[in-house]
Backbone as CSV, one residue per row, in Angstrom:
resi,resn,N_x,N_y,N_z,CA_x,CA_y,CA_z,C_x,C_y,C_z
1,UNK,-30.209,-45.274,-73.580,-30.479,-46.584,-74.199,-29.165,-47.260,-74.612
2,UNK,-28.131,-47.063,-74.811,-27.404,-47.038,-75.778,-26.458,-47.771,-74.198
3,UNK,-25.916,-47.328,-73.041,-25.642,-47.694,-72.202,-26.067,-49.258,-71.651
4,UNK,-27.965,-49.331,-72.195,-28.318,-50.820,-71.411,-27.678,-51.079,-72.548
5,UNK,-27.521,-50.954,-73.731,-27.634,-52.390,-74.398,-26.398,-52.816,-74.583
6,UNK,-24.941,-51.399,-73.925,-23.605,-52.416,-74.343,-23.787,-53.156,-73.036
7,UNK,-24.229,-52.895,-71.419,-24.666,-53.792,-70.435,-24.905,-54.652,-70.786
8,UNK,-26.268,-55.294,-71.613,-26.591,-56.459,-71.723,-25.743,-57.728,-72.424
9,UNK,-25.042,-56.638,-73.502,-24.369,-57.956,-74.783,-23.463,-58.208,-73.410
10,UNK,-22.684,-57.512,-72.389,-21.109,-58.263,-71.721,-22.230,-58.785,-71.321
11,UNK,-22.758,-58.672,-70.071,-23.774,-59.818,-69.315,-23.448,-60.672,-69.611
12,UNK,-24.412,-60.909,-70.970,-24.153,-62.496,-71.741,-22.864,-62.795,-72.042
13,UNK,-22.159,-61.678,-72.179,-20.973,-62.631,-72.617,-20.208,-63.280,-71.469
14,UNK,-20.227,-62.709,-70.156,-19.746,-63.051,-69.056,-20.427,-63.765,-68.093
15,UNK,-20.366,-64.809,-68.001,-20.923,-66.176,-67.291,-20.585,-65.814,-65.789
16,UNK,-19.379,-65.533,-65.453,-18.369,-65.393,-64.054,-19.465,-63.935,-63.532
17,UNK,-19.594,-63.982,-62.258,-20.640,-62.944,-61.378,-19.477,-62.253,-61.211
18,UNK,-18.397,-62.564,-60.655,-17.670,-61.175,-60.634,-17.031,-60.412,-61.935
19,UNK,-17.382,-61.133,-62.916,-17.198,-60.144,-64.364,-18.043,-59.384,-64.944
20,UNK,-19.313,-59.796,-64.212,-20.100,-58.500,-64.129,-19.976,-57.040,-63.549
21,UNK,-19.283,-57.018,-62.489,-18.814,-55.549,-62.189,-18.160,-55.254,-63.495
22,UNK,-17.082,-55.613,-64.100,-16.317,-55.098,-64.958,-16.890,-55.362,-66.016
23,UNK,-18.083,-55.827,-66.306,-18.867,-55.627,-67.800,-19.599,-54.021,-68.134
24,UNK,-20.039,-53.651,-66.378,-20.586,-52.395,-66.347,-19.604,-51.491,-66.323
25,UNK,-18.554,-51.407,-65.958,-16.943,-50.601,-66.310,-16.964,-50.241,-67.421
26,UNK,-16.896,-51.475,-68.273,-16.754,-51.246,-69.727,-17.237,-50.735,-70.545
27,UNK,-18.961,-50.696,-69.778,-20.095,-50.540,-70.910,-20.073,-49.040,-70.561
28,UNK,-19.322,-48.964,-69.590,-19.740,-46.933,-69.452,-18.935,-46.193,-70.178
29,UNK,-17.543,-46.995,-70.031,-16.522,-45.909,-70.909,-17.126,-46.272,-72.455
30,UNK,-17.511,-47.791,-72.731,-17.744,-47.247,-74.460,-19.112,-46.623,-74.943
31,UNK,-19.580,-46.417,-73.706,-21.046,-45.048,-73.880,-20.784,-43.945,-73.820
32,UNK,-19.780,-43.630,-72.918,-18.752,-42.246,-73.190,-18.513,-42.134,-74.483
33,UNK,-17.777,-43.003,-74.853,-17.137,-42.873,-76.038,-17.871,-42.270,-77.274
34,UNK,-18.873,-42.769,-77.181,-19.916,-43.023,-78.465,-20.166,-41.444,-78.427
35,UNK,-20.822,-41.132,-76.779,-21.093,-39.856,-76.773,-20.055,-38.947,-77.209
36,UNK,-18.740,-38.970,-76.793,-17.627,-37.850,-77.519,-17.600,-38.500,-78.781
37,UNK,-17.749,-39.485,-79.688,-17.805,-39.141,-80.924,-19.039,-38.469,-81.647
38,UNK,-20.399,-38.401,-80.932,-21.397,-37.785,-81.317,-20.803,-36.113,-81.108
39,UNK,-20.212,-36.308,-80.179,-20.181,-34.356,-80.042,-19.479,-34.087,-80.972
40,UNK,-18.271,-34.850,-81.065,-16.955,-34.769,-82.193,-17.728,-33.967,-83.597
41,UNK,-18.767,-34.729,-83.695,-19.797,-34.557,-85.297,-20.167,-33.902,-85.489
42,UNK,-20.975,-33.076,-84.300,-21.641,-32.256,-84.295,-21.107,-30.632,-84.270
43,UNK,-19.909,-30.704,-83.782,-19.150,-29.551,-83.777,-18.066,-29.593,-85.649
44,UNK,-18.061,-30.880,-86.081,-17.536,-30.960,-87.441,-19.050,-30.202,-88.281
């Protein structure tokens, strides 16, 4: 879940069709992210 929804906010924020490839770029590494700070926690 957490993946569509940083997808959706660039979407909107990006008007330009080819800044959509690189909205989904983005939205994966900061779903990564989220996920290594969840593990980070869980092992604290």
């Amino acid at each position: 879940m957490y993946p569509s929804l940083f997808i959706v906010e660039y979407n909107e924020n990006s008007d330009v069709p080819g800044a959509i490839n690189n909205s989904y770029v983005e939205s994966y590494t900061y779903s990564d992210i989220l996920t290594e700070k969840t593990l980070i926690r869980y092992f604290d």
